[in-house]
C-alpha positions in Angstrom: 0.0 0.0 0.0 1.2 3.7 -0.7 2.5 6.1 1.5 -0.8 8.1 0.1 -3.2 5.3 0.7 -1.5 4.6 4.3 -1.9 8.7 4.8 -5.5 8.7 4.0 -6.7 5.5 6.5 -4.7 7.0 9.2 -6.4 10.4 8.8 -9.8 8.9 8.1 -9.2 7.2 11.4 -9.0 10.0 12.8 -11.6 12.1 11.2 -13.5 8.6 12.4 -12.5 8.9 16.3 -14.0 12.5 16.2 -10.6 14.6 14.5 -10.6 17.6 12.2 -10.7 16.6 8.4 -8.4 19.8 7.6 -5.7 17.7 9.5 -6.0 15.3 6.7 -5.9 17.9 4.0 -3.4 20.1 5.2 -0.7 17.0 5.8 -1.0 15.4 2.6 -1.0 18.9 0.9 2.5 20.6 2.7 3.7 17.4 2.6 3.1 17.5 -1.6 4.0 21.3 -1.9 7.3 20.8 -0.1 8.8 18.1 -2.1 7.6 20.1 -5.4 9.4 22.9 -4.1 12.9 20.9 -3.3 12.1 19.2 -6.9 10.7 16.0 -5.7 8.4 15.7 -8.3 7.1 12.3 -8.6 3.9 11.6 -9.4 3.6 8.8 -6.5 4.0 10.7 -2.9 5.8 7.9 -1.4 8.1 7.3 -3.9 9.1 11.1 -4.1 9.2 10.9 -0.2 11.4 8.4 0.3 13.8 9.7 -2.7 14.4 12.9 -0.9 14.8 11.1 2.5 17.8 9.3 1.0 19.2 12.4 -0.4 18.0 14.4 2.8 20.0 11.7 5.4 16.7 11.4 6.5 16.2 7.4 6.0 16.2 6.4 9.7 13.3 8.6 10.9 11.2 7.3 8.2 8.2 4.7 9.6 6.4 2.8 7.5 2.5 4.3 7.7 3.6 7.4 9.5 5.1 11.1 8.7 6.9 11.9 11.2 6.3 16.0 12.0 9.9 16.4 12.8 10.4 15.7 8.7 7.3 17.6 7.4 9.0 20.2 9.2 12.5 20.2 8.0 11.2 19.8 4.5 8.8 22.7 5.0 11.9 24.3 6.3 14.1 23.5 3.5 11.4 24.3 0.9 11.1 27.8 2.8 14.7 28.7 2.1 14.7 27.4 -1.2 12.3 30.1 -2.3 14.1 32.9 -0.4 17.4 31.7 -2.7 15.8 31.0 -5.5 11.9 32.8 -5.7 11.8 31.9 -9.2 
């Protein structure tokens, strides 16, 4: 199963156990916008996730099923300064 399917049951889950659907929205979606702005375009979420992680040295906080918000945040973090370098 996908990273994107595994993202969508967990979330659902939670939407299920009385959570916020924008939670769901807004993960996938910085998650998507943050790899397109470091140039991890692949089509397939996962695939482009665990790309970067390689690249990033980020391999050994990656979980199978799980984002970890210490990574959405770096990338978020590294996409941020990418813009401010280059804001074409």
């Amino acid at each position: 199963m996908s990273l994107a399917d595994r993202l969508v049951l967990a979330l659902t889950a939670g939407d299920n156990a009385g959570g916020d659907k924008r939670g769901r929205q807004s993960s996938a979606k910085r998650l998507r916008n943050a790899l397109d702005t470091l140039g991890w375009t692949n089509p397939d979420l996962e695939t482009a996730l665990m790309q970067c992680s390689g690249v990033e040295n980020l391999e050994e906080r990656m979980v199978v099923g799980l984002l970890d918000p210490v990574v959405l945040k770096y990338l978020e973090e590294r996409a941020e300064l990418a813009t401010i370098v280059d804001p074409t």
